[in-house]
N, C-alpha and C positions, 0 to 999 in steps of 0.2 A: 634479609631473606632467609627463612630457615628451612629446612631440610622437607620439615611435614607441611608445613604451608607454604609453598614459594608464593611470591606476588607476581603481578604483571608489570610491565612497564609503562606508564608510570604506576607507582603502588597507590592504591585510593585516598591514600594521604599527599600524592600527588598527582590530580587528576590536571589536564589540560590548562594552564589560566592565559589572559588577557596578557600579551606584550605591557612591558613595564611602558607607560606614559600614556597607555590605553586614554585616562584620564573619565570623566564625570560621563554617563551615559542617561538614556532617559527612555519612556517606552515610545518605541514607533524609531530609531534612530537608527540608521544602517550600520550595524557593526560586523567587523569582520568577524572572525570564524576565530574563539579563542583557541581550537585544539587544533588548527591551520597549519602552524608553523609543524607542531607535531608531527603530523602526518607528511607532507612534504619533504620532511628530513629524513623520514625514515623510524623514527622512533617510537612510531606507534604499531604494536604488535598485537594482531588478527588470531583470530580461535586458530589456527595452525603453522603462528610461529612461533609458538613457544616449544623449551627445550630443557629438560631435564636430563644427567646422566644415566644411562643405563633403563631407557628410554624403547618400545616397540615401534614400530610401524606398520600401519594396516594397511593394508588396502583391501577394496570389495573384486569377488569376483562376480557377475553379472548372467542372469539365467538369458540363453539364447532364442528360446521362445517365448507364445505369446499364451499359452495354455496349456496345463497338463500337469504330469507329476517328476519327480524325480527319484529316476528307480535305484541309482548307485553312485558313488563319487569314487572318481579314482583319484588319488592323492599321493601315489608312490613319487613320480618325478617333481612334485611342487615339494615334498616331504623333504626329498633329498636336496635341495639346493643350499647351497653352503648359507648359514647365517639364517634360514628361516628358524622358528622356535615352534610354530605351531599352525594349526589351518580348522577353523570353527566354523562348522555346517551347523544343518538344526539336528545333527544327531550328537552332538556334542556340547553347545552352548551350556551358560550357567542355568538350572533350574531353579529361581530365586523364588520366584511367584507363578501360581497359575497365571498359566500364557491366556488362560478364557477370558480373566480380568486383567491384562495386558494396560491396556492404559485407553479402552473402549470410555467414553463419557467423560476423560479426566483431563481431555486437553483441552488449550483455546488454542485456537474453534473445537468446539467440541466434538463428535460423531464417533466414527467406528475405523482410527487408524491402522494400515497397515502392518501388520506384526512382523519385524523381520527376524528370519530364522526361526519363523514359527513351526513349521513343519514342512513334510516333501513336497506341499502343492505350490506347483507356479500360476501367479496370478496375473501377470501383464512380465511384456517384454525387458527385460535388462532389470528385472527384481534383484535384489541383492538375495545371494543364496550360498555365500562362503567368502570368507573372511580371511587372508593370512597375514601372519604377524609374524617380523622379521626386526633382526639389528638396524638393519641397515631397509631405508626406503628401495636403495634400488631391487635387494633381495626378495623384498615382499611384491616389488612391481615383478619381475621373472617367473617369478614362482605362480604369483594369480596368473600366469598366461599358459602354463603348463597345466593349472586343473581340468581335468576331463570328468564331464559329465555325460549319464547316459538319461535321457528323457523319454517317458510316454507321453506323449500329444495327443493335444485334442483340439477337435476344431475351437478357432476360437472367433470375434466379435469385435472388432476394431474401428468399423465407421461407421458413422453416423447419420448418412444418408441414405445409408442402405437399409437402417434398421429403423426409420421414422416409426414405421406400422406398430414397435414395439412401444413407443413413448405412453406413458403411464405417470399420475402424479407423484409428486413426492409422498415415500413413506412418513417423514418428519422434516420439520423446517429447524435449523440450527439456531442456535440460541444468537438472539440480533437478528436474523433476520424474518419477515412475517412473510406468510404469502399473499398472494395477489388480495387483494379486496372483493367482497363481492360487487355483482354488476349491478351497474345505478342505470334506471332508466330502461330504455330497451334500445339498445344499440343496433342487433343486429333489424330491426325494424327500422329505424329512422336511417340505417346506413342504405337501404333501398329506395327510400323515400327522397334520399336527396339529388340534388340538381348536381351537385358537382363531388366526385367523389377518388381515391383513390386506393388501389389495393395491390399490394407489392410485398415481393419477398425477399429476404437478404442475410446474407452467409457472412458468417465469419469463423476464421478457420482458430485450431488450437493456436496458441502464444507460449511462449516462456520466459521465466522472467528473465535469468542469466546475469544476475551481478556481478559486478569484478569480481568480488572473492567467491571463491567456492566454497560450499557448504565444508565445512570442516568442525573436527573436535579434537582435542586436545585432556585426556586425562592424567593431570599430575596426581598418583599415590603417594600419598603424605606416610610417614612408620606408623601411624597409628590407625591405619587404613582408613583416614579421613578422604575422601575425592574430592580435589580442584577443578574442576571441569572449564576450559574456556570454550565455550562455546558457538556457532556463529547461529545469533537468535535472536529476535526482537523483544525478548524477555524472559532475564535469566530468571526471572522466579517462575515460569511457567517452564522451563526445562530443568530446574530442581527440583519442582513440585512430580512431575513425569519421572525423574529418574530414581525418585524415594520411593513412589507409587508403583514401579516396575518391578524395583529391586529388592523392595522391603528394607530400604535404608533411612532411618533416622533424621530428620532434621539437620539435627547436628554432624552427621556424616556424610555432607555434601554441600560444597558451596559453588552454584555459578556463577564466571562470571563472561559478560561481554562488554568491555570498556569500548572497544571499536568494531565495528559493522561497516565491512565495505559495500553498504547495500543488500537492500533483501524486497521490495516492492511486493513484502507477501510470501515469500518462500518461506521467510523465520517465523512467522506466526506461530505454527502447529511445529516441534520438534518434528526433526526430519531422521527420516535412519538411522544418517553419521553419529546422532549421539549416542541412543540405544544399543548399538556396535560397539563401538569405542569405549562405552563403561562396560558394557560383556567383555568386551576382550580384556579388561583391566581385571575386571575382577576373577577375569578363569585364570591368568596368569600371574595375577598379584604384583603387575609392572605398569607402569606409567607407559600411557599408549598414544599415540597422534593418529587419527584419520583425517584425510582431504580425499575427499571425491572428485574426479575429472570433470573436465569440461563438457564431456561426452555424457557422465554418471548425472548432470546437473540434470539434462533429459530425462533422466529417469522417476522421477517425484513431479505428482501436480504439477498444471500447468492452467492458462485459462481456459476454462470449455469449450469447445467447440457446438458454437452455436447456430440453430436456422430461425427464423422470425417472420412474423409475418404483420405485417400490419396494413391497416384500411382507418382511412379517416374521411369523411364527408365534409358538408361543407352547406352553408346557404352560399348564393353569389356575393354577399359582400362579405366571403370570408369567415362569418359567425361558423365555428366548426358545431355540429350536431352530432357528430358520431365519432367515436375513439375505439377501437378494435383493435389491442395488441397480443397477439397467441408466441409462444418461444417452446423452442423445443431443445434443449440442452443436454452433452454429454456426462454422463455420472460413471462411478468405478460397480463391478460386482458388491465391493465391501462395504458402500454405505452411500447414500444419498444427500451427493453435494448440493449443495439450493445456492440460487443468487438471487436479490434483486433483481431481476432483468426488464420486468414488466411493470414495474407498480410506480415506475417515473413518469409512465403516461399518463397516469391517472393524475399526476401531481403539479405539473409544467401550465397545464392550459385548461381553459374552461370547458364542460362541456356536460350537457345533461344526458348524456347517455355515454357508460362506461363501461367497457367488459374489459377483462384480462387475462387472460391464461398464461400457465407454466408448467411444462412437462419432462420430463426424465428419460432418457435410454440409456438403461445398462450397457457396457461395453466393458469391453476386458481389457482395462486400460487401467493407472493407478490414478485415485482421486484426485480431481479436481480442487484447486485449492484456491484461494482470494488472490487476486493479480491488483496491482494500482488502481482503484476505483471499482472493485467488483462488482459486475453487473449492470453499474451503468456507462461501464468504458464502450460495449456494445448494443446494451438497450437504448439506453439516448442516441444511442449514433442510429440506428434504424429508426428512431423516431423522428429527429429530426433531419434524416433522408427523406425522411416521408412527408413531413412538414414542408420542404424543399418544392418536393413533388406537386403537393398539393398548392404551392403559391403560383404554379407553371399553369396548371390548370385553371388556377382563377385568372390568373393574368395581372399579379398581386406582386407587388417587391415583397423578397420576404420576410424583411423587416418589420412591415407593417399588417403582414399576417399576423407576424408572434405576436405584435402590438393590440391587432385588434380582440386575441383570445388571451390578451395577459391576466392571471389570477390573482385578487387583492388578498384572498383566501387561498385558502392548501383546497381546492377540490377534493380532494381524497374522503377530509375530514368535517372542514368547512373551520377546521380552525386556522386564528390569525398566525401568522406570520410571528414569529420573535423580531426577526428583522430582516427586510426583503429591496432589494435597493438593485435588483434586475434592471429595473427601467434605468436606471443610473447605467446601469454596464452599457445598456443597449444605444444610448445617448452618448457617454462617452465615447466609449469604444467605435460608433460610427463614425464621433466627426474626426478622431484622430488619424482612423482608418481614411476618410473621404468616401463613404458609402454612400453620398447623394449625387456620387457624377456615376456611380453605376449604372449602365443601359438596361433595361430587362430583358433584351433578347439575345440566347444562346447566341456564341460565335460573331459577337460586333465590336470584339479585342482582337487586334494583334500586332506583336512586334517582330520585325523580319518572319520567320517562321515561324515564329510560336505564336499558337493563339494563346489570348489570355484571359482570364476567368477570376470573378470576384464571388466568393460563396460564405455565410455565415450561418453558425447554430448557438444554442443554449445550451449553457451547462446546468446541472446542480449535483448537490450531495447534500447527506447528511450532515450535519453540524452536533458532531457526537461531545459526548462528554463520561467517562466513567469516577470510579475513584481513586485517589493517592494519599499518600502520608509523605510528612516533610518531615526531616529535621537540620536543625541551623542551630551552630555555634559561633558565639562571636567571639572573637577573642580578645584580652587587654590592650592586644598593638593596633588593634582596628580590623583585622583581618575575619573575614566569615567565610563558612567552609558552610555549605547547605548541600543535604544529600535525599536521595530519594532512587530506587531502585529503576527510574527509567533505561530508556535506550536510548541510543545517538545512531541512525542508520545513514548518516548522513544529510538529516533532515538540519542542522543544526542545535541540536537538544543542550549540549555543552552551552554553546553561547547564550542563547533566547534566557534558558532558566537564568544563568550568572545576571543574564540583563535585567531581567527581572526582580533578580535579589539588591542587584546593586541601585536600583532605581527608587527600591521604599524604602531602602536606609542611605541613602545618598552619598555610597562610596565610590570610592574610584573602581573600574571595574578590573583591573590587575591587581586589587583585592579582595575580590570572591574565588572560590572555587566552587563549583558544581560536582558532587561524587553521581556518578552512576555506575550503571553495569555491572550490578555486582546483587547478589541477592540478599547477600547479609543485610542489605540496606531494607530502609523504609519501604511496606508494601509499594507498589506503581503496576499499573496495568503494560499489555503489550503495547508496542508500540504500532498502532497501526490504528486504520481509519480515520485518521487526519483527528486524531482524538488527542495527543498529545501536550501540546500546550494549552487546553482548553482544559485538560485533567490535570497534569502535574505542575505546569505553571501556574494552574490557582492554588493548588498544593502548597507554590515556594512564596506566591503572593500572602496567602493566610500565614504561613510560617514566620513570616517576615512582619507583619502585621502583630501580631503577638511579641516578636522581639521590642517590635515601637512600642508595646503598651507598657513591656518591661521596662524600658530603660528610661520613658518616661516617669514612670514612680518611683524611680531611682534617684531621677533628676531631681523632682519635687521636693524630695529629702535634701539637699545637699546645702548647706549653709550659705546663706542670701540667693538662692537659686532663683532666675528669674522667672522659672515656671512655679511657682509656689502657689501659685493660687490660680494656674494657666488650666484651662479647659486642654484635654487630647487632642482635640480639633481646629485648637490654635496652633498647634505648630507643626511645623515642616523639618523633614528632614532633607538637609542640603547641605554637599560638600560637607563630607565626613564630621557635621556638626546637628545636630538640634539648634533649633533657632524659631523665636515668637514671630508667626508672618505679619509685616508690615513693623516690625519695631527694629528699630537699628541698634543693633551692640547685644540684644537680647537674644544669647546663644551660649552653646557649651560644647566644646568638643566631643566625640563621643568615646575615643581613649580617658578622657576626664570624667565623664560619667560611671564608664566603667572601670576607672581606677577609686573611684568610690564606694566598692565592694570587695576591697582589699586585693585587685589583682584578681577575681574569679570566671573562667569564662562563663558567659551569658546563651544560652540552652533553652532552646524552645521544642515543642514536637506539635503539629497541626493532623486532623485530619478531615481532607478533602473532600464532602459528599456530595451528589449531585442535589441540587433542591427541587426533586421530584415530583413536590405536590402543585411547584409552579410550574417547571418545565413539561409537566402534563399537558399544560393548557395554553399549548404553542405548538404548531411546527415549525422545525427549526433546521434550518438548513444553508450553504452556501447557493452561489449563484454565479455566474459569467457566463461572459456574451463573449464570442470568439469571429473572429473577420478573417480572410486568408484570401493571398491572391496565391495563384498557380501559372506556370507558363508550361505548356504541350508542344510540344514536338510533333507538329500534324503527320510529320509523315515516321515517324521510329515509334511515337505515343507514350513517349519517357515524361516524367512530369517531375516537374521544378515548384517546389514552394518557396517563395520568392518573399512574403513579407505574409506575417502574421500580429495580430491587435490581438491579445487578453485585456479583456476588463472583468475585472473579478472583485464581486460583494464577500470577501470572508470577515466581517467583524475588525474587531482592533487589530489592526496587524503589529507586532510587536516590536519584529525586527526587518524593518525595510529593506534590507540585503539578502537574508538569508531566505524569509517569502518571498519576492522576487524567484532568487535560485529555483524555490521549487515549482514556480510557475513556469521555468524556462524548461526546465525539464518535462514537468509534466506537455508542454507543447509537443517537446522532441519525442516523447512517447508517443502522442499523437500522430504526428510524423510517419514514424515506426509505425504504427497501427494501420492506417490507412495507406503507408506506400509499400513496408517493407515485411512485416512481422508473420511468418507463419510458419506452421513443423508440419513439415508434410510426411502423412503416414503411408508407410506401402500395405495394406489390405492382406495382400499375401503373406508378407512377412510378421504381421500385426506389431509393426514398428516405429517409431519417428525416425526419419533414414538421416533429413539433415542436422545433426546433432555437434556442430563444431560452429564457430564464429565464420568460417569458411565461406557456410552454406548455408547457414539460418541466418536472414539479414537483419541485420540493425542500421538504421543512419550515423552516417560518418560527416566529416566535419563541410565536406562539399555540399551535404543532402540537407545543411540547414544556414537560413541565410537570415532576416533581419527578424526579430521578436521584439514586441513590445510589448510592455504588461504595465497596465495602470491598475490600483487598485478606488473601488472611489471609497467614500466614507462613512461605514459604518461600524456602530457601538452596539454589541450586541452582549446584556447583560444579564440574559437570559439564559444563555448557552454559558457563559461562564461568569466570574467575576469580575476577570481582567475585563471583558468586553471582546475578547477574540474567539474565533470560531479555528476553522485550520485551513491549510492550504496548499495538504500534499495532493490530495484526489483529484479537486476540483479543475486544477491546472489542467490534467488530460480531458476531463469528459467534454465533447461538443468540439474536439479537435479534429479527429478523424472527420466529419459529418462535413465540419465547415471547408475541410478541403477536399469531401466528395461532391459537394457541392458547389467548389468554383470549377471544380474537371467536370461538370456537365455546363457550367455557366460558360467556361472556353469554349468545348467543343458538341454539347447540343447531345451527349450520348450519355447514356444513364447507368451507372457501374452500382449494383448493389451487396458487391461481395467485397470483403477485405483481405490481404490487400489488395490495393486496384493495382494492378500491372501491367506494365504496354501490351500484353497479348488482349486485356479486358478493354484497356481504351481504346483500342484499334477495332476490337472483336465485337462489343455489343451492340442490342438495338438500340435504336431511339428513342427516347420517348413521345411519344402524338398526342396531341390531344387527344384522342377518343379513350387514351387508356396508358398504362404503363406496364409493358410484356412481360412475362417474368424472365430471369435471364437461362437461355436453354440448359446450362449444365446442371440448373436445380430445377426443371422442370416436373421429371419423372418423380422428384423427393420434397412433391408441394404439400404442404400443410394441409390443403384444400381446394376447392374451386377459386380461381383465382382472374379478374380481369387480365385481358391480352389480346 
């Protein structure tokens, strides 16, 4: 470690490996978690644990209102507190760059970020708007509680029910995502025309994501004013690329890294504050600086939108749906225009010759909006398939065999095939392992002692992304390969998967690969996000490694009486740390022996990963699962129990049996959280989120989850990538929430169409009747429109 560079722990020369005796892996094999041990013992160190001498500490101070300006800072008693060094408003920060081109259009996601300490206007509550820097952390926490501000206010614009009248479309749609489609057919006509119909609204409040670690940063000054930056982000090249772009630094004068990610379902995508802070405070005072933002500050940055929707779908009586009608109206910030997917799943799940879709915008004086686990269809599919629910009650239809009867062999949307679609598989498994054929169809004909019980089921999908990466792989003399690429590891398993990968097409033991990430020096990799990851940079490691086999094959070829002398590439296999002719016995060669055939020189490949565009054009391509959920109700308190949940889930080749799984477990538990527990409630007056501690903003805990099952069934899908896998961070949550609002009407016969559902909602709403589905009274007066009731 030297002075101008320190490393992290472990240095990228020793990133995470396989327990020695790991032994021979293969794709599709449950392997543990190489960087496991790591982490567990401790010795894996986060964007704010690192520690250099002679070191600052920041912390943010936090504006009090929700609008207006800042007319003075008073700083004498935070000034005087023993050990602070300094306190950076916007009347003092570094002037590196025009603040106008700030880093507007240069992040992913792209749009019109936040500038902090851009100047005296407050733009939403708990904005960062002064910074101090102290020896010591406790000094810098005393001292941020002593700043006195004096504010001009103005009213400001905080909810979103109040403000429907304002919703207007998006100025611009962010790069990935498209808007709605135009409308096919004539929906709002055939949706009057039909016999059997339904039309319903449904809320869902803001989220956050809230990962163990907190957003932090960490700038080590190197003597030669090099910056080290650790950072907590799903992609350090997209937080050096920002931090060059900010501050008019060089390339070469900045390296990120993020070896470990306690999580980020979305927060790390777009740099957040903490880093932009943190390299200003380094560079106004030319000292290596630490920020961690509180648990409370986590509040403070994006969150998922607060959404209203509406949706209506018709129906002939045997279910043939006719009409699809999905309208959303979504919260955005003053400074730029967030967009989701929210709406354009409808068009995509189920048949139907008439399609309309809307999506709409309300300014609020909030800060942006930002991607949460499955953006956009964590809560469009969930109202859709509440609706679908709805509509099976009306026909008098299980609902199984509704989605059966309107299942699409084609993408509706576009009318192209499918890359690979094995729904009806989910929907087949996943029922019979569920036992969804002793299901009753009539509300309230479960119960055990007091609870009633309730079976409900929905569909999921996502996209099936892929972007680009660049690999590189070293082998070395003693057998050893080191393969790197500039990913992330969020906890997704990214360590292991790629090492599994590598070690499976050169057939080493897998406590002989090492995987480098987290670091930008390395090989391009995109963010880590959109369940794009193994599909991108695991073809990445698969073609990297693919080029090592052609090398060492023509290595082999040369090598006196070699058995491959006149062997075709496609004759041989690579297995257990040898080359070998398939099907011929003793026809083999070491691969230390191969590559001791080039006098000792490591063997060096570099791949780069493109998507094959001109085919993948001509497909939709996306994941799928069918999710089953029983609930048990508490007739008389209205507390609800999920009690056993079924994933069956189509994501392509799954690579690593253990670590997919994990994220299908989670993403259920998000689901969970979505639909029992999850929301920020804001005070109006205060223009605030009030519950901003773990306290009071609920998540599920180990009581709130009980049996999960997750099958995946079998598909190869070699379209979306090379390996044949798709991903399977997103997918796990969508159709979570839906399936267990839909066993709490299946128990108790009462129709919750806001999230979360909470014993005041179970106890509290109407019914639903046949003649119609009411809206529920607290979004009455902030209805979309004329609405059945």
């Amino acid at each position: 470690m030297t002075a101008a560079h320190p490393q992290p722990w472990p240095s990228p020369s020793q990133q995470p490996m396989a327990e020695p005796g790991t032994g021979y892996v293969q794709i599709g094999d449950a392997v543990a978690r190489t960087d496991g041990r790591t982490k567990v013992t401790g010795q894996a160190l986060y964007a704010g644990d690192h520690f250099v001498a002679g070191m600052l500490f920041a912390v943010v101070v936090s504006s009090t209102i929700a609008r207006g300006r800042i007319v003075r800072f008073d700083l004498d008693r935070a000034r005087a507190t023993p050990r602070v060094r300094d306190i950076l408003t916007h009347e003092n920060r570094p002037r590196k760059r025009s603040m106008d081109i700030f880093y507007k259009d240069m992040t992913a996601p792209g749009g019109s970020p936040f500038k902090p300490l851009h100047g005296d206007a407050v733009l939403y509550s708990g904005q960062p708007i002064a910074v101090v820097l102290a020896e010591t952390f406790e000094a810098a926490r005393e001292a941020a509680q002593l700043v006195t501000v004096e504010y001009e206010t103005a009213a400001h614009e905080t909810e979103l029910l109040a403000h429907l009248q304002r919703a207007h479309e998006p100025k611009g749609f962010k790069a990935g995502y498209a808007p709605p489609p135009k409308p096919k057919g004539d929906a709002d006509a055939a949706f009057a025309a039909a016999p059997v119909k339904i039309d319903a609204q449904y809320y869902s409040g803001a989220e956050h994501h809230n990962p163990m670690e907190m957003h932090a940063t960490t700038v080590v000054r190197g003597e030669d004013g090099h910056l080290t930056v650790y950072d907590k982000t799903q992609g350090s090249q997209n937080s050096r690329w920002v931090v060059s772009r900010v501050f008019g630094l060089g390339k070469d004068k900045v390296t990120v890294r993020n070896p470990f990610v306690g999580g980020a379902f979305g927060s790390g995508l777009r740099p957040q504050y903490n880093l932009i802070l943190a390299v200003m405070a380094s560079l106004h005072t030319a000292c290596s600086v630490r920020l961690v933002l509180t648990r409370q500050q986590m509040f403070t940055f994006g969150h998922r939108p607060e959404t209203v929707q509406r949706v209506r779908l018709a129906a002939e009586r045997d279910g043939m749906l006719t009409s699809i009608i999905h309208e959303a109206v979504a919260e955005t910030s003053r400074l730029e225009d967030y967009v989701e997917v929210v709406v354009n799943w409808s068009g995509q799940l189920y048949m139907s010759d008439n399609v309309r879709l809307d999506y709409k915008l309300v300014d609020l004086d909030r800060y942006s909006p930002m991607d949460m686990r499955a953006p956009g269809a964590a809560h469009g599919v969930h109202a859709l398939e509440v609706a679908m629910d709805e509509l099976s009650y009306a026909l008098g239809m299980d609902p199984l065999a509704l989605r059966l009867r309107n299942y699409a062999e084609l993408d509706p949307a576009t009318d192209l095939p499918h890359s690979t679609k094995e729904l009806k598989a989910c929907y087949a498994h996943g029922a019979e392992r569920f036992g969804w054929a002793a299901r009753p169809l009539a509300p309230r004909s479960m119960r055990e002692g007091h609870e009633l019980v309730g079976w409900g089921m929905a569909t999921g999908v996502w996209d099936a992304l892929q972007m680009f990466a660049r690999a590189r792989a070293v082998l070395h003399p003693d057998g050893r390969l080191e393969v790197s690429s500039a990913a992330s590891d969020i906890g997704t398993g990214t360590y292991t998967v790629m090492a599994q990968i590598a070690a499976a097409a050169l057939g080493l033991p897998l406590e002989k690969v090492t995987f480098r990430l987290g670091d930008s020096t390395l090989p391009v990799a995109p963010i880590e996000g959109g369940s794009s990851h193994v599909a991108t940079v695991g073809s990445a490691v698969q073609g990297v490694c693919e080029k090592l086999r052609k090398a060492l094959f023509k290595i082999a070829r040369k090598i006196d009486g070699s058995p491959f002398a006149k062997a075709r590439l496609a004759d041989v296999e690579f297995h257990r740390g040898a080359m070998r002719l398939k099907g011929v016995a003793g026809a083999q060669l070491p691969l230390v022996d191969v590559l001791a055939a080039t006098g000792g020189t490591p063997l060096e490949a570099k791949y780069l990963m493109l998507p094959h565009m001109l085919k993948q054009r001509k497909y939709s391509r996306a994941t799928h699962s069918a999710v089953f959920c029983e609930v048990r109700v508490d007739e008389e308190l209205g507390t609800v129990r999920v009690t056993r949940v079924v994933s069956a889930i189509a994501a392509g080749r799954i690579i690593n049996a253990r670590t997919a799984r994990s994220q299908i477990l989670g993403g259920v538990v998000w689901g969970i959280s979505q639909a029992l527990h999850e929301e920020a409630h804001s005070d109006g007056a205060q223009g605030r989120f009030m519950n901003h501690s773990f306290a009071e903003y609920h998540i599920p805990v180990q009581a709130d989850v009980h049996d999960i099952d997750v099958l995946f069934v079998d598909e190869d899908d070699r379209i979306v990538s090379r390996l044949g896998a798709k991903g399977v961070g997103e997918i796990g949550m969508v159709g979570v929430a839906a399936a267990i609002s839909n066993a709490i009407f299946h128990a108790t016969g009462r129709r919750v169409r806001s999230t979360p559902i909470t014993p005041d909602k179970v106890m509290g709403v109407l019914s639903v009747t046949e003649q119609g589905s009411p809206i529920n009274a607290e979004f009455r007066e902030a209805s979309l429109g004329p609405a059945q009731g």
